[in-house]
ZAKEPA-873380 format. One record per residue (C-alpha): residue number from 1; residue in one letter; x, y, z. Coordinates in steps of 0.5 Angstrom, whole numbers, plus 2048, in hexadecimal, padded with zeros to 3 digits. Each point is the difference from the previous one (the first is absolute). Example, Ala and Ser with C-alpha at 12.3 -4.5 7.8 and 13.67 -1.06 7.14 Angstrom:
BEGIN
PAZA/k/r/c1/c2/c3
PAZA/1/A/819/7F7/810 $
PAZA/2/S/802/807/7FE $
//
This chain:
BEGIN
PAZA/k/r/c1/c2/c3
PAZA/1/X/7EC/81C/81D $
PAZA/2/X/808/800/801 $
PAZA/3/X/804/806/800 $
PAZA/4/X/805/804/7FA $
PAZA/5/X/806/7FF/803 $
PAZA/6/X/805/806/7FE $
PAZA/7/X/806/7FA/7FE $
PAZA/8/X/7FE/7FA/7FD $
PAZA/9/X/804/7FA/800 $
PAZA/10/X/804/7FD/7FA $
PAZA/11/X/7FC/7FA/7FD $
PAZA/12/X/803/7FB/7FB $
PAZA/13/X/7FB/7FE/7FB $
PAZA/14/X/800/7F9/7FD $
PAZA/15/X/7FD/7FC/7FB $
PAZA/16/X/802/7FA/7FC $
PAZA/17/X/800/7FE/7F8 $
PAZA/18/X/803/7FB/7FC $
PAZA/19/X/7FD/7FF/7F8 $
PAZA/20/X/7FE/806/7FE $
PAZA/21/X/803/807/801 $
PAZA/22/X/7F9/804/7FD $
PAZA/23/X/7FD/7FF/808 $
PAZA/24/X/806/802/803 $
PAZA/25/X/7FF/807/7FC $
PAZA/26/X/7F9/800/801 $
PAZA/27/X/801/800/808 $
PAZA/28/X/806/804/800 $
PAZA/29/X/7FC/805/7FC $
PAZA/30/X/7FB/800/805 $
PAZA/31/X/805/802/805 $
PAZA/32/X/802/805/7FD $
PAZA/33/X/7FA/804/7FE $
PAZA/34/X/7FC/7FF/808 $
PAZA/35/X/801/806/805 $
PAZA/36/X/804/7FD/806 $
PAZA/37/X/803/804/805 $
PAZA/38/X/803/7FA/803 $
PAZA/39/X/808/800/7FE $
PAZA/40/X/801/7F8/7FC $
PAZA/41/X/804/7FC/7FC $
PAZA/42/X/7FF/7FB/7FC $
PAZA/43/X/803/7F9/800 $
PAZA/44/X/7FE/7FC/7FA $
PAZA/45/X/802/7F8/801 $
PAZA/46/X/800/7FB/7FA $
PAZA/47/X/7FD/7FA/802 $
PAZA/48/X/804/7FB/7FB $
PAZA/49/X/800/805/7FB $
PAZA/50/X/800/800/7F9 $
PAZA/51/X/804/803/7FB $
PAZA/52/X/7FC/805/7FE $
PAZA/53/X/7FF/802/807 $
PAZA/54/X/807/800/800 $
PAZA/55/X/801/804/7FB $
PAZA/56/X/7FD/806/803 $
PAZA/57/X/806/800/805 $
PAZA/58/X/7FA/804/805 $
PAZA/59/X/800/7FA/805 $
PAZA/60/X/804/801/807 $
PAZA/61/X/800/7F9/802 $
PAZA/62/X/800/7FA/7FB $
PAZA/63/X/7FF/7FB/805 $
PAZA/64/X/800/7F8/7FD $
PAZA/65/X/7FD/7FA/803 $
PAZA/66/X/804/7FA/801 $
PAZA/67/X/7FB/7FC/7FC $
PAZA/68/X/7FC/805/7FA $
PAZA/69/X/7FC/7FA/7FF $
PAZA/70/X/7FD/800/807 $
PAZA/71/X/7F9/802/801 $
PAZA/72/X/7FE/807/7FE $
PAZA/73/X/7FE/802/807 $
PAZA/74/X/806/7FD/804 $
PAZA/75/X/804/804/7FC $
PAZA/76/X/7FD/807/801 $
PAZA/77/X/7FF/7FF/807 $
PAZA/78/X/807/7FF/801 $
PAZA/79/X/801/806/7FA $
PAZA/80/X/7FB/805/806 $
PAZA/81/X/805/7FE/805 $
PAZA/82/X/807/802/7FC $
PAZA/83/X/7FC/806/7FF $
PAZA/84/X/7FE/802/808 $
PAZA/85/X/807/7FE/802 $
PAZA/86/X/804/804/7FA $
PAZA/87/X/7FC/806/801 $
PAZA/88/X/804/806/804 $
PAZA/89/X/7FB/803/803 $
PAZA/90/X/7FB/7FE/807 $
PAZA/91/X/7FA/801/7FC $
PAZA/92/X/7FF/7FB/7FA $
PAZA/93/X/7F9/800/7FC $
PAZA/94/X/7FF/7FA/7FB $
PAZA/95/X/7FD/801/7F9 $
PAZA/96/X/7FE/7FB/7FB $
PAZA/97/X/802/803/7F9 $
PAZA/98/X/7F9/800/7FE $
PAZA/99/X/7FE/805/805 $
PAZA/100/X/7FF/808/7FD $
PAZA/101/X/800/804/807 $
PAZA/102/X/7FC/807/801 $
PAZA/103/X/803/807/803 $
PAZA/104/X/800/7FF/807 $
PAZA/105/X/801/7F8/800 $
PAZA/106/X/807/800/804 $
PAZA/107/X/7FE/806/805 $
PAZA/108/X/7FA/7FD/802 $
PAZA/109/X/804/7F8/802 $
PAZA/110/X/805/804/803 $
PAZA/111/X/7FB/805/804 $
PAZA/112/X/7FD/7F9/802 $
PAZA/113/X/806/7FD/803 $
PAZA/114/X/802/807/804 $
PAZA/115/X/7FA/800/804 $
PAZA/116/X/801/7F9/802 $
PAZA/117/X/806/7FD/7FE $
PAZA/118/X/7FD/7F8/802 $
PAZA/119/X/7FC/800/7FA $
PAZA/120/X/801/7FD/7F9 $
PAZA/121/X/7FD/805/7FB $
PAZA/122/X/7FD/7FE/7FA $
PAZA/123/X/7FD/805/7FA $
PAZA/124/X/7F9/800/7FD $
PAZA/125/X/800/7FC/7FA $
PAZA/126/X/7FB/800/7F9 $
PAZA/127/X/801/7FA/7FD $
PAZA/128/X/7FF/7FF/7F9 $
PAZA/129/X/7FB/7FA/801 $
PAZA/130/X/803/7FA/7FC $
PAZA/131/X/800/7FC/806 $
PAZA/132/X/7FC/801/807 $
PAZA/133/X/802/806/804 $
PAZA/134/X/800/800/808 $
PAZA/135/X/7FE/807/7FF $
PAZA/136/X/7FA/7FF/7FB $
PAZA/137/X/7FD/807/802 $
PAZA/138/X/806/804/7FC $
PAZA/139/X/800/7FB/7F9 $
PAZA/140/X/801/804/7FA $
PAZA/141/X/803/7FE/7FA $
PAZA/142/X/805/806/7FE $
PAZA/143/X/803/7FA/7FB $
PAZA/144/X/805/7FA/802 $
PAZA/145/X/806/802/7FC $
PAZA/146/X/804/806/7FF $
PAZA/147/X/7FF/803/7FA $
PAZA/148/X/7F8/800/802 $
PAZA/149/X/800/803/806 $
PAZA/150/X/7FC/805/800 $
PAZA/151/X/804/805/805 $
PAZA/152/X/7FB/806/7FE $
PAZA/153/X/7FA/7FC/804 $
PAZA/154/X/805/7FD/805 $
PAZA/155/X/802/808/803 $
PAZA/156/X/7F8/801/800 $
PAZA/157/X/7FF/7F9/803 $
PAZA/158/X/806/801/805 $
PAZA/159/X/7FD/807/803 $
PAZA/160/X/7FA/7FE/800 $
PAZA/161/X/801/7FA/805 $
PAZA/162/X/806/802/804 $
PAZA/163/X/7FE/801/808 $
PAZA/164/X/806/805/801 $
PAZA/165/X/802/7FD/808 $
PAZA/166/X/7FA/7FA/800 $
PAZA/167/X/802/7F9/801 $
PAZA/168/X/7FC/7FA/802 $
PAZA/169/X/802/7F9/801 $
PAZA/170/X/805/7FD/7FB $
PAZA/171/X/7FD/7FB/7FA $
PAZA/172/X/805/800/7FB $
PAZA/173/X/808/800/801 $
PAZA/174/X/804/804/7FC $
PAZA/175/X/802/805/7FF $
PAZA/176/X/801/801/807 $
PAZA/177/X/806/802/804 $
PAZA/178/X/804/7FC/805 $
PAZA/179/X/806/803/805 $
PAZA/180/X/806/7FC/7FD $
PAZA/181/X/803/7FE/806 $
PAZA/182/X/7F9/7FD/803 $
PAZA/183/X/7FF/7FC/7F9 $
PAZA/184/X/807/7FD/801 $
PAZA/185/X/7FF/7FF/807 $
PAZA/186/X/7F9/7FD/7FE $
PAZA/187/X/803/7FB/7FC $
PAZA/188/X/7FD/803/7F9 $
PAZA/189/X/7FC/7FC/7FB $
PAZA/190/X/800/7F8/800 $
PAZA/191/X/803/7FE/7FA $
PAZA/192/X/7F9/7FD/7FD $
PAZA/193/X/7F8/7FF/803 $
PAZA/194/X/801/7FD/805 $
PAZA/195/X/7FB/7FB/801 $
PAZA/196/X/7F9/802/801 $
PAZA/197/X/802/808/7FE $
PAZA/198/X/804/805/7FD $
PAZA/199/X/807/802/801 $
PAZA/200/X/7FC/807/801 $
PAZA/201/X/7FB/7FF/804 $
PAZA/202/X/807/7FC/804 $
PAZA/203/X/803/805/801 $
PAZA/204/X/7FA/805/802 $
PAZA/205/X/7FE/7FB/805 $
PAZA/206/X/807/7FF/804 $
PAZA/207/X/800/808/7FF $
PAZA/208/X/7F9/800/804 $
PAZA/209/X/804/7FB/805 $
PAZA/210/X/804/805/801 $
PAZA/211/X/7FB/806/802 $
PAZA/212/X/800/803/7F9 $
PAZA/213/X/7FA/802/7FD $
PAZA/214/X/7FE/7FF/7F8 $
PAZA/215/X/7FD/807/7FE $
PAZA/216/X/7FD/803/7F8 $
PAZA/217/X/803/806/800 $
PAZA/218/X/7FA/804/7FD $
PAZA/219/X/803/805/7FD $
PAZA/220/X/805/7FC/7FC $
PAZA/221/X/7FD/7FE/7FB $
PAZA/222/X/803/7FB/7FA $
PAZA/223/X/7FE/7FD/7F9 $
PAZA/224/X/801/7F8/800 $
PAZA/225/X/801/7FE/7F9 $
PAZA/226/X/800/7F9/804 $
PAZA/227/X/805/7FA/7FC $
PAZA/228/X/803/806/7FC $
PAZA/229/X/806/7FC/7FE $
PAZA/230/X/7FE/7F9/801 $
PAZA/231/X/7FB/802/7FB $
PAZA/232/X/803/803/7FB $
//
């Protein structure tokens, strides 16, 4: 159980999009209605962004890859990486736009990391199902696109599953916050899988190295359309 301290510290929130500006709005609405004490920004990156995410003139960052062409996941790596380093706070938690967050989602990654600051906390997800979860116990299909979202369902559903100060060993990677100085230190995400693993699981295993613990913060609970963008 961590401890409500009585001045939290600032975090940026980012999140990547590049085709469609509809689950740019649809993770953006959700931070705007999800109670949070936590005082944040959020820091929107275009990842080779296209003209009608342009025309919402919302992002922060338009950051371009030097070949567009280049396979997906290098590019968005190298995309996560740019966000971290132009964020203006210490604090820096990572979001998909296909993710709907809960009240308290932001206070319960940062109580994690104030009751020790050598852990990487990452938020409890519900899945849509569309393709295998790690946290298969929580799959619910709330809808997989942002206009069949059942956010009535997903307040009941997030009370319900949030563990207000529980955590357990970590599963899945993100949401999850990182201390920025530390990520760049690190060395940040690959660009690309490495052979034999993930980018995420890369960079986890060299935070481990250097004594952090991957923790699911119980009580920050979070709905995963899953490939929201790339799907359409």
């Amino acid at each position: 159980m961590w401890v409500l301290f009585n001045v939290r510290p600032a975090v940026t929130v980012a999140m990547l999009v590049y085709r469609d500006p509809s689950w740019l709005a649809f993770a953006l609405e959700s931070l705007a209605w999800s109670r949070n004490e936590t005082p944040y920004r959020t820091l929107v990156v275009g990842n080779d962004a296209e003209p009608d995410v342009l025309a919402t003139e919302r992002l922060d960052v338009d950051f371009r890859n030097a070949d567009p062409a280049e396979y997906y996941l290098n590019r968005v790596y190298r995309a996560w990486n740019k966000a971290v380093e132009a964020a203006e706070t210490e604090l820096v938690v990572l979001m998909n736009s296909d993710m709907y967050v809960s009240d308290y989602w932001l206070d319960e990654l940062v109580g994690v990391y104030l009751a020790d600051p050598c852990t990487l906390p990452c938020s409890l997800l519900v899945e849509s199902g569309r393709i295998p979860s790690a946290m298969p116990e929580h799959v619910r299909d709330l809808g997989t696109t942002p206009d069949g979202f059942d956010r009535q369902k997903w307040m009941v559903l997030s009370a319900e599953k949030r563990n207000i100060g529980g955590t357990e060993p970590g599963r899945l990677f993100m949401p999850v916050l990182f201390r920025r100085n530390d990520f760049l230190r690190i060395g940040g995400y690959p660009v690309g899988n490495p052979e034999g693993t993930t980018g995420d699981k890369d960079l986890f295993r060299r935070y481990a190295q250097a004594g952090y613990r991957h923790l699911t913060a119980l009580g920050s609970v979070v709905y995963h359309v899953q490939e929201g963008e790339m799907r359409g």
